[in-house]
C-alpha positions as CSV (number, residue, x, y, z in Angstrom):
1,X,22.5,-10.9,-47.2
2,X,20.5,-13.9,-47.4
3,X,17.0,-14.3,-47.1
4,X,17.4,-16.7,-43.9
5,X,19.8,-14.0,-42.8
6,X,17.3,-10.7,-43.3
7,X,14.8,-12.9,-42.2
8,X,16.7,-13.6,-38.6
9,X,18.0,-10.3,-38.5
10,X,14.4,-8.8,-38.9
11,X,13.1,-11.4,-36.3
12,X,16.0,-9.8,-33.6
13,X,15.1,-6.7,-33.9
14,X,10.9,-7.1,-33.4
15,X,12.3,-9.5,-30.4
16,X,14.4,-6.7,-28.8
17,X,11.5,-4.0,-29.2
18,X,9.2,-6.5,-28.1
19,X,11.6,-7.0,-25.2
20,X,11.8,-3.3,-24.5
21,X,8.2,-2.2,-24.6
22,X,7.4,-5.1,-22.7
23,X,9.7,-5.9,-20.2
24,X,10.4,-2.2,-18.4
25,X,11.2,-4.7,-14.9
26,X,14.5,-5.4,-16.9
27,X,15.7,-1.2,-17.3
28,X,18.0,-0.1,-14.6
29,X,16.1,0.8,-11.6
30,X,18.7,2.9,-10.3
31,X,20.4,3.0,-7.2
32,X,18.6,1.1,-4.0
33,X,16.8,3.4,-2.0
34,X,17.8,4.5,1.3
35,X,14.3,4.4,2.9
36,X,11.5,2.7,2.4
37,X,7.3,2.4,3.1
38,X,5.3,-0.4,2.7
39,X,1.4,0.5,1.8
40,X,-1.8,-1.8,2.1
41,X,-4.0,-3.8,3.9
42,X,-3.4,-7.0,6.8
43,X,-1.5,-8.8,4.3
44,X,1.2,-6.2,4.1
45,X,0.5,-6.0,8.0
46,X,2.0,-9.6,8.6
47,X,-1.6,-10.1,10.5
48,X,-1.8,-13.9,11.6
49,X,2.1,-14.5,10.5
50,X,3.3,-14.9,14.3
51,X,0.3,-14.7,16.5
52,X,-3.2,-14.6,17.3
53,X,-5.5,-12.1,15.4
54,X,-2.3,-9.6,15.7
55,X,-0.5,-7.6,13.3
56,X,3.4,-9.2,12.6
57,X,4.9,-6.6,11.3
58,X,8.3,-8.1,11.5
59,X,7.3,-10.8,8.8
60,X,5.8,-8.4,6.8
61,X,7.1,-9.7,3.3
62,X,7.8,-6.0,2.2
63,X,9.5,-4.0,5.5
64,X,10.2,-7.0,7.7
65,X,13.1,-7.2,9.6
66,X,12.6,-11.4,10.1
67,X,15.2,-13.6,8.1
68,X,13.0,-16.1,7.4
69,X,10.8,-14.0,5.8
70,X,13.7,-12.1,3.9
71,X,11.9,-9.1,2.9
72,X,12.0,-6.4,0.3
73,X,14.2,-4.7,3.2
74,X,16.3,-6.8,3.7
75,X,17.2,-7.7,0.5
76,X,18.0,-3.9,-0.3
77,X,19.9,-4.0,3.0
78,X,22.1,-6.1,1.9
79,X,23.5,-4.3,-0.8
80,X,22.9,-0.7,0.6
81,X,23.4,-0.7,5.0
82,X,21.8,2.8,4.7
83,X,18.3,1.6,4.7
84,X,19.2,-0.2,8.3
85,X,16.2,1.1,10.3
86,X,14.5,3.1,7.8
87,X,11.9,0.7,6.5
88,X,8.4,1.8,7.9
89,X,5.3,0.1,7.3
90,X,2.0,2.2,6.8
91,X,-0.2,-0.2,6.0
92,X,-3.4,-1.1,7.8
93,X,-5.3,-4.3,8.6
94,X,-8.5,-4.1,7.4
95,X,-7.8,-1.0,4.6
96,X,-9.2,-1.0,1.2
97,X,-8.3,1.3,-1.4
98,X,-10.0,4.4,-0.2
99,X,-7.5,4.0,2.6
100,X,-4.6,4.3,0.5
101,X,-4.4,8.1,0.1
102,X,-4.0,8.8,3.8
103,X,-1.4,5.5,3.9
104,X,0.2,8.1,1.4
105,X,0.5,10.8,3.2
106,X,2.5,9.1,5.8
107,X,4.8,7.9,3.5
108,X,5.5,11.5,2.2
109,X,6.1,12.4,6.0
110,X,8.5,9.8,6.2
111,X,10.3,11.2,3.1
112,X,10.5,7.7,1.8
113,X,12.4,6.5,-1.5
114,X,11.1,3.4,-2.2
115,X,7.1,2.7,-1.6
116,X,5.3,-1.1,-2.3
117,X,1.5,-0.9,-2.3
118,X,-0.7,-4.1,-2.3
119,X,-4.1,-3.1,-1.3
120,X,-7.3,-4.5,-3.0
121,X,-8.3,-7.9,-1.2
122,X,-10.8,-6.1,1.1
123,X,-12.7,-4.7,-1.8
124,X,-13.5,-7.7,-3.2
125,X,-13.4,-9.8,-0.5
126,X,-16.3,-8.9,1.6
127,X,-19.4,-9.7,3.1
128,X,-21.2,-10.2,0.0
129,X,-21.1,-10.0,-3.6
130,X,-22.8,-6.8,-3.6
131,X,-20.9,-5.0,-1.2
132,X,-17.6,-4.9,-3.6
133,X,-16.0,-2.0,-4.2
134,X,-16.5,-1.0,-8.2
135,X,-13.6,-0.9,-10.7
136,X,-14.0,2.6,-11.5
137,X,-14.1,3.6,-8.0
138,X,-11.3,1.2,-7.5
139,X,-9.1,3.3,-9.9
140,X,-10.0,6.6,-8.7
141,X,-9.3,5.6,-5.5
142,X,-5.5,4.1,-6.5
143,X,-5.2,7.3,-8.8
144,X,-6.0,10.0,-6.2
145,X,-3.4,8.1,-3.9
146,X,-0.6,7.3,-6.7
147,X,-0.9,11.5,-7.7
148,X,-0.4,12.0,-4.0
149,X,2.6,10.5,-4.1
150,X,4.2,11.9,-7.2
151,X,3.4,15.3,-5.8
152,X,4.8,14.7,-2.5
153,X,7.8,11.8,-3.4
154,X,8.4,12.9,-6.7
155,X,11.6,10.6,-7.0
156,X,10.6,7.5,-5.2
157,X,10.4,4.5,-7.2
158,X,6.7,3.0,-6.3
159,X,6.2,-0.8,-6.9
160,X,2.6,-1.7,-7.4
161,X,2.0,-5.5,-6.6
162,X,-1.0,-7.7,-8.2
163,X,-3.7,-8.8,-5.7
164,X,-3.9,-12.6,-5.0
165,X,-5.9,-14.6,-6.8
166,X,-8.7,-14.7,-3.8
167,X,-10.7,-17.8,-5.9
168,X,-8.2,-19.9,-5.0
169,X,-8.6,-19.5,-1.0
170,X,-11.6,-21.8,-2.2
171,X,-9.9,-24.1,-4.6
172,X,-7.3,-24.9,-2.0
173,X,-9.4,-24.8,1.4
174,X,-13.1,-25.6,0.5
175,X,-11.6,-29.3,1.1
176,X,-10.7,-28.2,4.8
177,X,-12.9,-28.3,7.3
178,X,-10.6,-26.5,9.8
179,X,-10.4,-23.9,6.8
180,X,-14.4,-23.7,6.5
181,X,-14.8,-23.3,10.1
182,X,-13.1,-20.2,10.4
183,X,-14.1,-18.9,7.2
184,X,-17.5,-19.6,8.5
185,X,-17.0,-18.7,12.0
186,X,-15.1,-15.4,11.0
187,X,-17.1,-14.4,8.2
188,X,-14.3,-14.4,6.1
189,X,-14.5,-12.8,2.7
190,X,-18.0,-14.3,2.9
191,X,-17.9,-12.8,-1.4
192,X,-16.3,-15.7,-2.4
193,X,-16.2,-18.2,0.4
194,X,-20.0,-18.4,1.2
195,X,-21.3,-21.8,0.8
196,X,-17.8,-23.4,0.0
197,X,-18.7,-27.0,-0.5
198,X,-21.5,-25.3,-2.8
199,X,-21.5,-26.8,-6.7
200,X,-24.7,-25.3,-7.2
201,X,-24.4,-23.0,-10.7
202,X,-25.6,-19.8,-8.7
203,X,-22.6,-20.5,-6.3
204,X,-19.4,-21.6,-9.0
205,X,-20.9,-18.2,-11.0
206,X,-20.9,-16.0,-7.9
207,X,-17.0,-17.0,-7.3
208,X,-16.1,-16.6,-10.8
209,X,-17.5,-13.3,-10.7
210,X,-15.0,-12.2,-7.6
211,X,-12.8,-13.5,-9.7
212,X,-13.0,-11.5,-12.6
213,X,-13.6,-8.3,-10.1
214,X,-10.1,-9.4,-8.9
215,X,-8.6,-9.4,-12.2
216,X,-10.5,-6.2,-13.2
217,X,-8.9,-4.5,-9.9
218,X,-5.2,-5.7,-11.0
219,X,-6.0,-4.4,-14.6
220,X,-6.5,-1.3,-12.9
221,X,-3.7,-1.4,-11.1
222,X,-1.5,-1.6,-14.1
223,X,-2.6,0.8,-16.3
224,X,-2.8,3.1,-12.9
225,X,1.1,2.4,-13.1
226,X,1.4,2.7,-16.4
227,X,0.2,6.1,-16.4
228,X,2.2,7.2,-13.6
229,X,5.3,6.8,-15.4
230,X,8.7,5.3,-15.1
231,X,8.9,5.9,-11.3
232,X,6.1,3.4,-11.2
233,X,6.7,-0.3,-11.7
234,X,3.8,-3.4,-11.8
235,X,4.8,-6.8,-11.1
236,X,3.3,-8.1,-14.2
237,X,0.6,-10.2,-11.6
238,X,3.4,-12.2,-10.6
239,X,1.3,-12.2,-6.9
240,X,-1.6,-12.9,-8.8
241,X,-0.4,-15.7,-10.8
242,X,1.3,-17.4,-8.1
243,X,0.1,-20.7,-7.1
244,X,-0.6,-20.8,-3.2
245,X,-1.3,-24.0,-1.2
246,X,-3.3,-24.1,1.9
247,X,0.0,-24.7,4.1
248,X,1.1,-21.4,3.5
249,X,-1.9,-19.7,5.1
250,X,-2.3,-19.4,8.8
251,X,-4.2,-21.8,10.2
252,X,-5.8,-19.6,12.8
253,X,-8.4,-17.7,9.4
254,X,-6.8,-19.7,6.3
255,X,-7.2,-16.5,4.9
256,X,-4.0,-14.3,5.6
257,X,-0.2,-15.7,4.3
258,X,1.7,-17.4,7.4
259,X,5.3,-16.7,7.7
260,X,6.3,-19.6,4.9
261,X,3.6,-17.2,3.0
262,X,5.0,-14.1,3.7
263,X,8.4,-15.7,2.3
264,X,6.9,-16.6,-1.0
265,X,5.3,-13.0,-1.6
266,X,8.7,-11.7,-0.9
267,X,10.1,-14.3,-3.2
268,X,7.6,-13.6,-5.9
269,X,7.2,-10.0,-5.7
270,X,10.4,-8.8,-5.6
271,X,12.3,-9.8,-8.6
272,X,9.1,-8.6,-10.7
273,X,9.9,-5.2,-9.3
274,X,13.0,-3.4,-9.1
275,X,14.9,-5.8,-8.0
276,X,18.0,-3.9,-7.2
């Protein structure tokens, strides 16, 4: 063999175990589910997607039942009409991650085989800086929930989804004044969004720091996953990562996704997961 050819030939392999080790969205996730729970806060919730200060549960990206929206459900129901009807949604508007171990419970009642949890936005996006939850409390919190659910669901495949990338509510809205009046008027995740038209160092320092509390959350999140095993899947911050615009937020907080919003977390979520 040539050098070029051991060279190339040593080059596949390291690709395919980089592949491997790196890539566990692209093993076969097994048959779809037959029922399904959906865990979390008001994003989860569909809250603003099709009314006023209400819950929309129906264009929930993860157990809606809307076409538009063309859920996680519906995407499994597709290609497996057992799930018809059996998609419940325990999450709660306004929950952080303490929360998430009772959200558990019900979804062990339910005897659920398939569970999305995106929860996290409310700890870091509160009133103030000081008043967000800590990354180690964070974890225990997801930890005591995740061990809930491999007690009680031990064959349910659990897909942990990133948390959005709250610092850019402000990149895309602080030019609204529609979106600065409700943030103002609704003291929306005052953390971050305080003083929006702000340049003042104490101000672009405060958001970068919710920022990196974010991404410390979602680092949790993963290695929570990680450690949960191969039941457990992490979308690789594909949420996170994805590039937002103000049109896809309602326009009654400019906080929570609208129904073209809900689409796109469906869109971006899922084939990061399981993707059956």
């Amino acid at each position: 063999m040539t050098l070029v050819r051991r060279t190339l030939a040593t080059l596949a392999g390291v690709t395919a175990l980089v592949l491997l080790v790196t890539s566990p969205a692209t093993a076969d996730p097994g048959p779809p589910p037959t029922s399904m729970a959906s865990l979390g806060d008001s994003i989860t919730r569909g809250f603003n997607a099709c009314g006023w200060y209400v819950d929309c549960t129906s264009r929930s990206f993860s157990t809606g039942d809307d076409s538009t929206v063309n859920s996680h459900y519906l995407r499994i129901l597709r290609i497996n009409p057992a799930i018809n009807g059996r998609n419940h949604n325990a999450a709660r508007t306004g929950a952080k991650s303490a929360d998430l171990y009772g959200q558990a419970g019900t979804a062990i009642s339910q005897g659920v085989g398939y569970v999305t949890i995106l929860i996290g936005a409310n700890d870091a996006c509160t009133s103030s800086e000081s008043t967000m939850t800590s990354p180690a409390t964070f974890r225990a919190n997801i930890d005591s929930a995740l061990n809930r659910l491999k007690t009680g669901l031990p064959n349910a495949k659990v897909y942990v989804i990133s948390i959005p990338d709250v610092h850019r509510l402000w990149t895309v809205g602080k030019g609204s004044g529609s979106a600065r009046t409700a943030w103002s008027l609704f003291g929306i995740c005052q953390s971050i969004l305080a003083n929006p038209t702000s340049t003042a160092q104490a101000d672009v320092d405060r958001r970068n720091r919710v920022r990196q509390r974010v991404i410390d959350f979602n680092g949790q999140l993963a290695a929570a996953c990680a450690a949960y095993g191969s039941n457990c899947r992490y979308d690789g911050n594909a949420v996170f990562g994805y590039p937002f615009t103000l049109a896809q937020l309602s326009t009654w907080d400019y906080f929570h996704p609208n129904t073209t919003g809900q689409q796109i977390l469906a869109t971006t979520s899922y084939p990061a997961g399981f993707a059956w």
